[in-house]
C-alpha positions in Angstrom: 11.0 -8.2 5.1 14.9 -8.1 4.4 16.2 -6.8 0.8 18.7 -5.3 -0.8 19.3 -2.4 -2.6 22.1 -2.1 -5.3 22.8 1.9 -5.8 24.7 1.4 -8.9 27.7 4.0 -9.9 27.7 6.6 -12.0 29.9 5.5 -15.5 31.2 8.8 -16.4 34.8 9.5 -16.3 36.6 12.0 -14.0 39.0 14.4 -15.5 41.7 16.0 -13.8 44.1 18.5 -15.3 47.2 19.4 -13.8 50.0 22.3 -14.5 51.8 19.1 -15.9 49.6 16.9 -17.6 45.7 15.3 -18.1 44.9 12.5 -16.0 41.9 9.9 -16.7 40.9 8.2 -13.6 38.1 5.8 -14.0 35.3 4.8 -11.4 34.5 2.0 -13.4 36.4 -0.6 -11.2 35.0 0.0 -7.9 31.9 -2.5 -7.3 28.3 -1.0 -7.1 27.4 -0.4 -3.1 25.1 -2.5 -1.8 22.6 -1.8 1.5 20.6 -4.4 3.4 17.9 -3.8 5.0 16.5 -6.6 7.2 13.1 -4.6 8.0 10.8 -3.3 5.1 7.6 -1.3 5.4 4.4 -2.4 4.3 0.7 -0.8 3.1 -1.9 -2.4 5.3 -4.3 -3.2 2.3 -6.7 -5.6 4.7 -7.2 -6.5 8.4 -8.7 -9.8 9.5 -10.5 -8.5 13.4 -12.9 -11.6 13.3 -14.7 -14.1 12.3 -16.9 -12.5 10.2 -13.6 -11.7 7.6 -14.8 -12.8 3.8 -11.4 -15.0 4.3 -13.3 -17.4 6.1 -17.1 -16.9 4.8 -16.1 -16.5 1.6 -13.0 -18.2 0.6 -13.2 -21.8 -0.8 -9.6 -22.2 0.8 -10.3 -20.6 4.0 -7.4 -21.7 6.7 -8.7 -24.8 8.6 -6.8 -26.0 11.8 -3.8 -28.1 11.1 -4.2 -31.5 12.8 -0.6 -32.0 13.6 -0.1 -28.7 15.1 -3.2 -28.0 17.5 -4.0 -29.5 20.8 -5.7 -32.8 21.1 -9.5 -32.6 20.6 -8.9 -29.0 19.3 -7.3 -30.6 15.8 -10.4 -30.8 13.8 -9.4 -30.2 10.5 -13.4 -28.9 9.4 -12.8 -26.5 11.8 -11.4 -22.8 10.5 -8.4 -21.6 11.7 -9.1 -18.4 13.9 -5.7 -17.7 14.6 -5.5 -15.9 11.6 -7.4 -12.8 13.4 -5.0 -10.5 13.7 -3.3 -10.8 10.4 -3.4 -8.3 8.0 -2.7 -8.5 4.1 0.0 -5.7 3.5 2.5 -4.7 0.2 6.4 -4.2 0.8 7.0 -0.4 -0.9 10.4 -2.3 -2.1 9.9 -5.8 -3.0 6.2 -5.7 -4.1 5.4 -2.6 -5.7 3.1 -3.4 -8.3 2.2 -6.5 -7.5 -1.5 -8.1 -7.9 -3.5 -7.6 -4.5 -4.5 -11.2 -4.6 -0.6 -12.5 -4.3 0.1 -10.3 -1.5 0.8 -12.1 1.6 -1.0 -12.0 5.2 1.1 -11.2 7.8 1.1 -12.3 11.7 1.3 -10.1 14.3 4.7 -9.6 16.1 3.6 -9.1 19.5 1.1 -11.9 21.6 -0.1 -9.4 24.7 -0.2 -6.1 23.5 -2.8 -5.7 19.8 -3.2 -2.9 18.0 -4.6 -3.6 15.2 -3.7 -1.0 12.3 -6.1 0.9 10.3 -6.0 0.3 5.8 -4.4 3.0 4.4 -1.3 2.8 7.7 2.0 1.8 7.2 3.3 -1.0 9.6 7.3 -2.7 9.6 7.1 -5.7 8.4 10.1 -8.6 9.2 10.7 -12.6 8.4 11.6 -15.1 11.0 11.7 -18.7 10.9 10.1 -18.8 7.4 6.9 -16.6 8.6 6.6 -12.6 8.1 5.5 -11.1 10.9 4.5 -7.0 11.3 4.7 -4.5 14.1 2.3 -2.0 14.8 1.5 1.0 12.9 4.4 2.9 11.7 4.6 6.8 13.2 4.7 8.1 10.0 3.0 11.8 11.5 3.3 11.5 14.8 -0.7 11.9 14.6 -2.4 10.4 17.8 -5.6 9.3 16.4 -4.0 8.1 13.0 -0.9 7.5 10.8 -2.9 7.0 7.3 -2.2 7.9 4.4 -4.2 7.3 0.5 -1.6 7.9 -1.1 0.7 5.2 -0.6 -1.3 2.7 -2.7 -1.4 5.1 -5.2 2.2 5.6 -5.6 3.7 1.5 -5.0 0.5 -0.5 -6.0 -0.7 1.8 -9.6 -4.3 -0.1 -8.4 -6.1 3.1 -8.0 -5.8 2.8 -3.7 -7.4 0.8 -1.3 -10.6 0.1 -2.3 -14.1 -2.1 -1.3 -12.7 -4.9 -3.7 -9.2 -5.0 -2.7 -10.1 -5.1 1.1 -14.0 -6.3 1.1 -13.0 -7.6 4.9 -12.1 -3.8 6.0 -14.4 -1.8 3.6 -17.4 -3.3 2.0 -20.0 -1.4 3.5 -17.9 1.6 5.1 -20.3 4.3 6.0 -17.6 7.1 7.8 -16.0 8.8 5.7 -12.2 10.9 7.4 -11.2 13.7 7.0 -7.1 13.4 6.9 -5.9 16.4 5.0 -6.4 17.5 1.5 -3.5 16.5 -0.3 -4.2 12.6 0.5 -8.1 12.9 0.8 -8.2 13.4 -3.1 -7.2 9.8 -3.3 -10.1 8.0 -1.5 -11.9 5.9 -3.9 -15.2 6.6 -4.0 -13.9 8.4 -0.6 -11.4 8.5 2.2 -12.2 5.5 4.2 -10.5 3.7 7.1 -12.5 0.8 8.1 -16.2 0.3 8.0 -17.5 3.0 11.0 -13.5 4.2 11.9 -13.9 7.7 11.4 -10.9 9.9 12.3 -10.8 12.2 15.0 -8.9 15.5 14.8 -10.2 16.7 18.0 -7.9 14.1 19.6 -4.9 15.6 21.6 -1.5 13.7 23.0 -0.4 14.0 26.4 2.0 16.7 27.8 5.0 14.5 28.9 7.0 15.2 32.0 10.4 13.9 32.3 10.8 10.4 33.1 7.0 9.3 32.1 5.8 6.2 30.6 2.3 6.8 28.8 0.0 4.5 27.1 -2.2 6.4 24.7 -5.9 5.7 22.8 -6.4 6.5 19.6 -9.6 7.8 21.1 -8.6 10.4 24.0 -8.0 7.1 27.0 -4.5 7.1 28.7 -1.9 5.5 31.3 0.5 8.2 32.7 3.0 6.4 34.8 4.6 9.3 35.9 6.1 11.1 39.1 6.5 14.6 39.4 3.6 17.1 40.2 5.0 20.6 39.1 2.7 22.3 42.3 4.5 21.2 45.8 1.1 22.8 47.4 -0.4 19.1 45.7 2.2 17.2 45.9 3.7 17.4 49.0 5.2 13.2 48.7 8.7 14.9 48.0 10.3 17.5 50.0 9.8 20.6 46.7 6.8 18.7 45.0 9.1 17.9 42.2 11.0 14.6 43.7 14.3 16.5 44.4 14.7 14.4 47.7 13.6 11.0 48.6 14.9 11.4 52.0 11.2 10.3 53.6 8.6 9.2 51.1 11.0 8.0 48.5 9.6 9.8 45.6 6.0 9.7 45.2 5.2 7.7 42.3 1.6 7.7 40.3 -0.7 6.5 37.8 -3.5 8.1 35.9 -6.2 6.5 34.7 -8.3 8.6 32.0 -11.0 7.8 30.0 -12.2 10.2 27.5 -10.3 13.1 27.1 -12.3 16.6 28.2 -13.2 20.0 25.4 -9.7 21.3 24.7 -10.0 25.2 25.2 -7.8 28.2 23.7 -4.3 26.9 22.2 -5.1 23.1 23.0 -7.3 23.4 20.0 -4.4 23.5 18.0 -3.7 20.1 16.2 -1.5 17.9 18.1 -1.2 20.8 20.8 0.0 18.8 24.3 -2.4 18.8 26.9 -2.6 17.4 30.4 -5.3 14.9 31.8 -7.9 17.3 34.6 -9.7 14.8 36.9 -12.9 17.3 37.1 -13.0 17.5 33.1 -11.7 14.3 31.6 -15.2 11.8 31.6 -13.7 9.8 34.2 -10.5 8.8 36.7 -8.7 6.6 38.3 -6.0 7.9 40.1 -3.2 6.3 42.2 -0.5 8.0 44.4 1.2 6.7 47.2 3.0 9.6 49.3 1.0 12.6 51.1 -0.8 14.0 47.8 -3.3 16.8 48.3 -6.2 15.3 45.7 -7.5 17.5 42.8 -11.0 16.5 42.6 -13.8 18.1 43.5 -16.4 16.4 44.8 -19.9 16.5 44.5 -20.5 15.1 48.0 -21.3 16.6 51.3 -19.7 14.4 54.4 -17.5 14.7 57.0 -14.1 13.1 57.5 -12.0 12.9 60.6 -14.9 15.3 62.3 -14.3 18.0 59.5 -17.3 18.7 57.1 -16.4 19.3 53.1 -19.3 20.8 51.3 -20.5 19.7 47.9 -18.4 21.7 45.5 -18.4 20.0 42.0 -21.7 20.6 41.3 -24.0 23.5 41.6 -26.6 23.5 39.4 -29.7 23.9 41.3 -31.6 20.4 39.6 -28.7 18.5 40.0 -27.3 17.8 43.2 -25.1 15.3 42.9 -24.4 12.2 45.2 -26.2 14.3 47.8 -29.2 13.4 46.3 -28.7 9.6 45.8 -26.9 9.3 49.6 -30.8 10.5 50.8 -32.4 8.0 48.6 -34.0 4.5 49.2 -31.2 3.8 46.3 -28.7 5.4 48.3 -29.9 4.4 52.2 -33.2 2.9 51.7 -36.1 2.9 54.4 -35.2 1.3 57.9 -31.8 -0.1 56.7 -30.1 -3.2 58.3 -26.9 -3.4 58.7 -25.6 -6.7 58.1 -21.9 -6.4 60.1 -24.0 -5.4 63.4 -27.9 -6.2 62.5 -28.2 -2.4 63.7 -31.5 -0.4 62.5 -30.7 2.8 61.1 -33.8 5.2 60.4 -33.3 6.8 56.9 -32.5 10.3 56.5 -34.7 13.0 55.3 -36.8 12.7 52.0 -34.4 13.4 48.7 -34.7 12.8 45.2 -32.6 13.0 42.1 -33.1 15.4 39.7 
């Protein structure tokens, strides 16, 4: 939200003494400088994620929908106003320190495709347009991936004793996981350091190595988007004349997206909080990857078949009571007994018995 601050000058007179004589200049006539500041960071106290909020179950002037400003036969005014999930009750550091919880305002969320919803205890930026305030997302006050709290914020501009079940019943009445952010801010949970009900923070988390030119869309919880480019081994990436996109000449660079969900166990220095670490399609718990020049694929699979009349042998799995799709290919799930084909209402007599392990 826009303010000002007024840094006022200091009142005490210069002296300057010269071979001649002493001069008294004063300050006092030069006006105080002011600063505006048109954005203003806020303490997200409470977050509305659904229906289920205590501001409509339990508030006797819950939002209702606005007849005049709905769609036709959605107007009902009985009817509570769900567009409020989203917002989140937050106190400007400048213009409401101190302030009563219960006059602090709820704000709307700036963006309409993209939600992150903060965590309490996170810091978003907070601005005013057309008579509404409106916040973006969480503010990287770390430059943590999993989190950006902190307890002591509430502390400091609030004096209520922090975030508690009673100043944000919707976020933690009933939390059951307590974090563990670092020492000097865990001290100030109240009874403990919560984040949401069953939030529980992460450290294990790690962000994603960034080559030049990537865009990546990270997870709090260890999912990504790389939209990148450049493979750093040309014996992979062979879309580029030197595997690093030097020459478009014939393939035009070799663009790519990576898909990752769940990031895999972080060895050696990638234990290290906040160490960088790149996405590995045999460890991560799943991909989806997407290339378009002459890429050599990574992944091992755990299939034995035979393309273009050369047999690859199962190679991603060895354990002798698991044997991967090789199992389930053989099976009635995989084949089943006497299968039809529907494109050429051909018989086909099922391999050999298999079974998964």
């Amino acid at each position: 939200m826009a303010h000002t601050e007024i840094h006022s000058q200091s009142r005490t007179k210069e002296t300057e003494v010269t071979e001649l004589i002493t001069s008294r200049r004063s300050n006092l006539n030069k006006p105080d400088p002011s600063f505006f500041y048109e954005l203003e960071a806020g303490i997200v106290i409470d977050v509305i994620r659904d229906e289920t909020h205590p501001v409509f179950t339990q508030n006797p002037k819950a939002p209702v929908v606005e007849r005049s400003s709905w769609p036709d036969g959605y107007n009902d005014p009985s009817i509570p106003d769900y567009s409020w999930i989203g917002r989140v009750k937050v106190r400007l550091i400048n213009s409401q320190q101190q302030v009563p919880v219960e006059h602090l305002d709820w704000v709307t969320p700036h963006e309409t495709s993209i939600f992150e919803y903060p965590l309490v205890n996170e810091v978003v930026v907070v601005s005013s347009y057309m008579g509404r305030m409106f916040y973006t997302r969480r503010l990287n006050s770390r430059n943590f991936i999993n989190n950006s709290a902190d307890l002591q914020h509430e502390n400091r501009y609030g004096m209520t004793g922090g975030v508690t079940d009673k100043t944000s019943p919707g976020s933690l009445l009933g939390a059951r996981n307590e974090s563990n952010l670092w020492p000097a801010t865990n001290q100030y949970g109240n009874p403990r350091p919560y984040l949401g009900k069953y939030f529980k923070v992460n450290n294990k988390i790690r962000p994603l190595k960034h080559f030049e030119g990537d865009t990546i869309i990270q997870s709090r919880h260890g999912s990504s988007i790389r939209f990148g480019c450049y493979e750093n081994d040309p014996k992979i990436d062979v879309g580029t004349a030197l595997g690093y996109g030097e020459s478009y000449a014939d393939n035009l660079g070799n663009p790519m997206i990576l898909i990752r969900n769940r990031q895999r166990v972080t060895v050696d220095d990638e234990k290290k909080f906040q160490y960088n670490i790149l996405e590995h399609v045999n460890k991560d718990g799943s991909s989806i990857q997407i290339t378009s020049g002459r890429t050599v694929s990574k992944f091992v699979s755990t299939l034995t078949h035979i393309y273009d009349n050369v047999p690859y042998r199962r190679r991603g799995c060895v354990h002798k009571t698991f044997g991967g799709l090789d199992f389930l290919r053989k099976s009635k799930v995989g084949v089943g007994d006497n299968y039809i084909r529907e494109d050429t209402a051909t018989r086909i007599k099922r391999p050999g018995e298999g079974r998964i392990n």
